[in-house]
N, C-alpha and C positions, 0 to 999 in steps of 0.2 A: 560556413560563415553564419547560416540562421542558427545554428545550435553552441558556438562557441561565444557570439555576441549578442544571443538572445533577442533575435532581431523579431520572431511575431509575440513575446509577452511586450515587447515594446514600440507592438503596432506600426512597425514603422518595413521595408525593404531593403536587399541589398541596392537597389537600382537608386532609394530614394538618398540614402547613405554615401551613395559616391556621389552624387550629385550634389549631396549638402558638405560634403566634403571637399571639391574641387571649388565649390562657392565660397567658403573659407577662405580658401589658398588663394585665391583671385584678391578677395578683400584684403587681403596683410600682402599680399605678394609683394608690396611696397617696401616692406623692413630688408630684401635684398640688394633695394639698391639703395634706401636712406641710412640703414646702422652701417655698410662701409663706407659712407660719405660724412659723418657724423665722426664715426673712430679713425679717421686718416687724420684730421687734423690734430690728432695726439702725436702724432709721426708714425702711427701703421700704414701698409703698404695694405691700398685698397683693392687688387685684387685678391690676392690671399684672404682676408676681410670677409669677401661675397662666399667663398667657398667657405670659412667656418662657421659664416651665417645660416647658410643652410647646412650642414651637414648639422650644429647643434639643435634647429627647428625640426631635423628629419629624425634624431636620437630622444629629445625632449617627449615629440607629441609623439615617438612609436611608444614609447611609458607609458603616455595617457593611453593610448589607443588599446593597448595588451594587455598591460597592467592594471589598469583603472576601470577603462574600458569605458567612459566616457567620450562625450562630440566637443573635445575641448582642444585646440591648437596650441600651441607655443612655438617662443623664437626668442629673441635679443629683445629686451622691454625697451618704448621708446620713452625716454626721462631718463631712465637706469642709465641709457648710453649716452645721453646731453651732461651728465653727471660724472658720468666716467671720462670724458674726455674733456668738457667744459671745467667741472670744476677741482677732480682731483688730480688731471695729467697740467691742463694750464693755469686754470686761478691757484692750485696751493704747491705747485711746482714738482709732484712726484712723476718718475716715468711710468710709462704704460706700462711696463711690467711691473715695476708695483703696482698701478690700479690694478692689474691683471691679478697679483698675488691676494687681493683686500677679493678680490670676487670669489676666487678660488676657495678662500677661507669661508665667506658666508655662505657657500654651498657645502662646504661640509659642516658649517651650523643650521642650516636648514634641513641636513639629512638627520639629525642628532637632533633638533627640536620636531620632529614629521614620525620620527619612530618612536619617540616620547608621548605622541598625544598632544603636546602641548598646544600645535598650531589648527588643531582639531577640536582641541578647548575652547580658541580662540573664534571660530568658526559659530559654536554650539551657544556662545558668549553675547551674539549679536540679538536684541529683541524681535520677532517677528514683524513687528512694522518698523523698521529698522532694513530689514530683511527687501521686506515690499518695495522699501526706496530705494536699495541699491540699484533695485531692477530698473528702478524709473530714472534716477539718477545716470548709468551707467547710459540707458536709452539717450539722454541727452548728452553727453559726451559725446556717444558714438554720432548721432548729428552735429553734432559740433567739429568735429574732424571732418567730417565729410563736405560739410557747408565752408570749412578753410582749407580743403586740402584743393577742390575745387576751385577756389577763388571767388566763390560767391562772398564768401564774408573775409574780410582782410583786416588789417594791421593798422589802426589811427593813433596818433602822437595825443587827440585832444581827450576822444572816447574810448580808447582802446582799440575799439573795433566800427566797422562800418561794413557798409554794401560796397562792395567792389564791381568792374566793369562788368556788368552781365548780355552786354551785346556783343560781344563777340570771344574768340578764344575761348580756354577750358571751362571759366565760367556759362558760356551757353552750352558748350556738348554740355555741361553738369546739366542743364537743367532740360534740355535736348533728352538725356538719359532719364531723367527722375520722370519724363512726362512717360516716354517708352517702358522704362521698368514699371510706373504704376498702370497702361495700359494690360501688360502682360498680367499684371495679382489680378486687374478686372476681368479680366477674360477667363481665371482661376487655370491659366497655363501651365503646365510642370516645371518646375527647375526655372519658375519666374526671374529670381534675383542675376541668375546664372547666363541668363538670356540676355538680360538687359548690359550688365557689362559686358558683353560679345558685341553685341546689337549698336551700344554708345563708341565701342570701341573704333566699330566700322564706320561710322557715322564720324568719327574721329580725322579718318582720311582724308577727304574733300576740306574739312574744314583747318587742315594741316596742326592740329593736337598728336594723334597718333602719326609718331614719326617711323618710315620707310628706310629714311637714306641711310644707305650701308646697313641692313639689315640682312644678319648670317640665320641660316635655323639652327646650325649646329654649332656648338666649342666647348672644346675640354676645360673641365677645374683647374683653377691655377692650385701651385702646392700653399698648403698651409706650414710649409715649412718655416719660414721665420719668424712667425709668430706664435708654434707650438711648442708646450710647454714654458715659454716664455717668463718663468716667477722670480722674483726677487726680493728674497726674504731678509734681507738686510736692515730694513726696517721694521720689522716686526713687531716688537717691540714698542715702536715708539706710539707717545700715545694720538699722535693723528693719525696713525692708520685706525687703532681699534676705533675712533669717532669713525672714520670710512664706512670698517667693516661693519658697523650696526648701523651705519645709514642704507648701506646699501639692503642691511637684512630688514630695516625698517618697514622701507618704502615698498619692498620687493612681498612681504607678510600684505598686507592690506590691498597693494596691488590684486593677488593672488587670489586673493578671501572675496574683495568686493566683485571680481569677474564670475569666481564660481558659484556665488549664491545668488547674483544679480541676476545670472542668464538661466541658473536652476530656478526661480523664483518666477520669472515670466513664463516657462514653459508645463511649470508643474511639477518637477524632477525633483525636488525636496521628498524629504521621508515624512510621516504623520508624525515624526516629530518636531518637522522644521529644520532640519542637516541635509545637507548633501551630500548625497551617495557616494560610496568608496571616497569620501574623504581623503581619510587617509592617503591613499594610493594616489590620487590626482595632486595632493601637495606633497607628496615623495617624486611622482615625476619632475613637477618642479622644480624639486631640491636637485637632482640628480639632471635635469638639463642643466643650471644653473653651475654645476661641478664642472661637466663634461663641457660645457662652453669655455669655460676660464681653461682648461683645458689647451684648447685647438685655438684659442686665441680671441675671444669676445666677451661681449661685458653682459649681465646678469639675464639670465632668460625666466622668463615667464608667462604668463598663461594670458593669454588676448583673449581681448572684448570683443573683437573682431568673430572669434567664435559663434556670437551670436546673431551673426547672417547664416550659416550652415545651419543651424538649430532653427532659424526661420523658414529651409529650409525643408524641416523636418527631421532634420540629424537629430539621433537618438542615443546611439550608443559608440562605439568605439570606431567601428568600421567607417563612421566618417572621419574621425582624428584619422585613421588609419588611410586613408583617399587622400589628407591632408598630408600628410608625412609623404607619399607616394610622389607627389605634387613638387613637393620639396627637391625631393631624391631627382625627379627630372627635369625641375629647372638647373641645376647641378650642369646639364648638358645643354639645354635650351634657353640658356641663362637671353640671349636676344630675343626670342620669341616671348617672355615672359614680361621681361623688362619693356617690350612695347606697349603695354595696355599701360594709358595715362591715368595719372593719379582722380582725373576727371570724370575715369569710367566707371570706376569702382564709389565714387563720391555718390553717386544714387543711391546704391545699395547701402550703405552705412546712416545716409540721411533715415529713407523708407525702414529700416531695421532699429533706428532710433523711435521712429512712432511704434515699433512691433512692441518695443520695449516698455512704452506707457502704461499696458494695461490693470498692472499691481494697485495703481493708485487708488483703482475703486475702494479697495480692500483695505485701506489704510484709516485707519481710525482719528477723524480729523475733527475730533468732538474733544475727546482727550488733548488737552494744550501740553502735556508732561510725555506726548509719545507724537504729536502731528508737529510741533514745532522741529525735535529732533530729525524727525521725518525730513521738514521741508529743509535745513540746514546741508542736511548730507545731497539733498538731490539738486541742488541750486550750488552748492560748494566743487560739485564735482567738476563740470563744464567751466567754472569762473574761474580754478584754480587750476583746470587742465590736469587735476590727478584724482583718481578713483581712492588715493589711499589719506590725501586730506579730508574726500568727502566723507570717509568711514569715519576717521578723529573727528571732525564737526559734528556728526552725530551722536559716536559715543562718549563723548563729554558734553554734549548741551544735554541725552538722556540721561545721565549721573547726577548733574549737576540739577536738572530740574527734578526730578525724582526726590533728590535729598532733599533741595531748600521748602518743596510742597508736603514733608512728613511722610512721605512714601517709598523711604531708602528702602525699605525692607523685598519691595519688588525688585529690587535693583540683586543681581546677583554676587556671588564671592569675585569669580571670574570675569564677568564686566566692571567690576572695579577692577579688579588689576589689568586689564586691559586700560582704562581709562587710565589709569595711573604712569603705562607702558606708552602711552598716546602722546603724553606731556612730552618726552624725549625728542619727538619731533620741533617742538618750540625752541626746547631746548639746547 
């Protein structure tokens, strides 16, 4: 493992790599029991659902993990599946096998734009502070999830959002856990993050959050039988699918782009050119979870933010993706034991790994009004809008757009205009 994943040029251990790998898997663990409770209400049968959940999460990141060799996770994107089931199975009345067949399609337009270069252009396309802000951007999403998924922050009809009841239930273990997990980084404990969802978890019991009753350790995958191969090409043709299949490669591009260079940009993993390593290969696994999901029966997979608690961790290279997939494969059988750690346990870790995320901003050029404004757009757009890939369009058309009207187009590249150009499609 140290000579295949080059694990001392990148200072990092096999010990520390499963460690930042199973920390991962803990933080998303969630998308096994949310994306089949999201995709049923299209009319799939949700256990079938949980197993093509993971087995695409377990196929996606073994890609990242072998092929790429990167500390990056994937699974079922959460939005991609609110969309697949919210808007093209019930608001525009297609069946889930057509949504199924529109997903199908954008994974082999993703495989075809990733061996092209194109989406690697697209990558190379983003200004370096630009760059900086995804990272900080991406940081406050990921507390933004973890502050709602908790219950500390909730749902208002007047403000949108408010403080929800933080004396008792998930909202106190959440904050029960964030005092525990931040006790653990003080004390510079190993596998802190890893600790504290354990630790919250237990803490969970007494306070009846983490639920016992009828709890199995063990059960076999249901079959993914009736929802494999599932496609229906009947519409094909018509032109509300093709709007489908570019939304769904839309959102699923930027998605993709903003997680790898957000989380490479706080850790340092950029090349001295400003890219991210094996590109290429990390947005070919992508494309090829993305295939292989539409496949076995699930809606568009891609590359989590959530990644960026592992890499907090110290995950370096592959062998955590690879801890992570592993992860995968055994909830497959321990689907109960996994599914007991409350969404409240993990809400620490994503908070604490949101501030991990802030640190870019020193570096961001806040003098410049033609590169800080864009900045602040994309990292305030992200969280308000709940998508990493509005906050990337917010950025790369306010820096187009003020570049040109200040006489400075010329800084502005070939390929970030047509980016920006490609960006407008989403308004549209």
């Amino acid at each position: 493992m140290k000579g295949f994943f080059n694990l001392r040029p990148h200072g990092t251990t096999a010990r520390t790599e499963i460690l930042a790998g199973i920390t991962t898997f803990m933080t998303m663990a969630y998308i096994l029991a949310v994306n089949p409770a999201i995709l049923s209400t299209a009319g799939m049968p949700k256990d079938a659902l949980f197993t093509a959940t993971a087995l695409a999460s377990v196929a996606a990141t073994l890609v990242m993990a072998l092929y790429a060799k990167l500390p990056f996770a994937l699974a079922p994107g959460m939005g991609l599946n609110a969309f697949f089931a919210f808007t093209v199975v019930l608001g525009m009345g297609h069946s889930w096998q057509t949504a199924l067949t529109a997903v199908f399609l954008e994974g082999l337009l993703f495989i075809l734009l990733s061996l092209v270069n194109l989406r690697e252009a697209v990558i190379k396309s983003i200004p370096l502070n630009l760059k900086r802000a995804l990272s900080v951007g991406i940081g406050l999403f990921i507390a933004f999830i973890g502050l709602q998924n908790a219950g500390i922050v909730v749902k208002n009809e007047a403000t949108m959002v408010a403080l929800g009841n933080v004396i008792k239930g998930p909202p106190l273990l959440a904050l029960i856990g964030l005092a525990l997990t931040g006790l653990f980084l003080a004390l510079r404990l190993k596998g802190a993050l890893l600790a504290g969802i354990l630790a919250t978890t237990a803490v969970g019991i007494p306070l009846g959050v983490t639920q016992l009753e009828g709890f199995r350790l063990l059960s076999l995958p249901a079959s993914i039988g009736p929802i494999f191969l599932q496609f229906d090409f009947t519409k094909l043709l018509s032109g509300e699918l093709v709007i489908v299949v570019f939304t769904f490669l839309l959102i699923d591009i930027f998605d993709t782009i903003g997680s790898l260079v957000g989380v490479c940009t706080k850790v340092g993993m950029l090349t001295p050119d400003g890219e991210v390593p094996q590109a290429k290969r990390a947005l070919l696994a992508d494309a090829i979870g993305t295939t292989f999901g539409a496949m076995i029966g699930t809606s568009t997979v891609t590359t989590y933010i959530e990644s960026a608690a592992g890499v907090a961790e110290g995950g370096r290279t592959g062998l955590s993706s690879l801890a992570t997939a592993g992860m995968f494969f055994l909830a497959l059988f321990f689907s109960p034991l996994f599914l007991m750690v409350p969404a409240a346990a993990t809400a620490p870790t994503l908070i604490i790994v949101g501030l991990f995320m802030l640190s870019p901003v020193k570096e961001i050029d806040l003098d410049d009004y033609t590169e800080a404004i864009p900045a602040f757009l994309a990292m305030i757009a992200m969280p308000l809008t709940y998508s990493i890939a509005d906050g990337i369009i917010f950025g790369i058309l306010s820096y187009t757009v003020l570049k040109v009207i200040t006489g400075r187009a010329r800084e502005v590249s070939l390929v970030t205009y047509g980016v920006a150009a490609f960006s407008l499609l989403k308004f549209i």
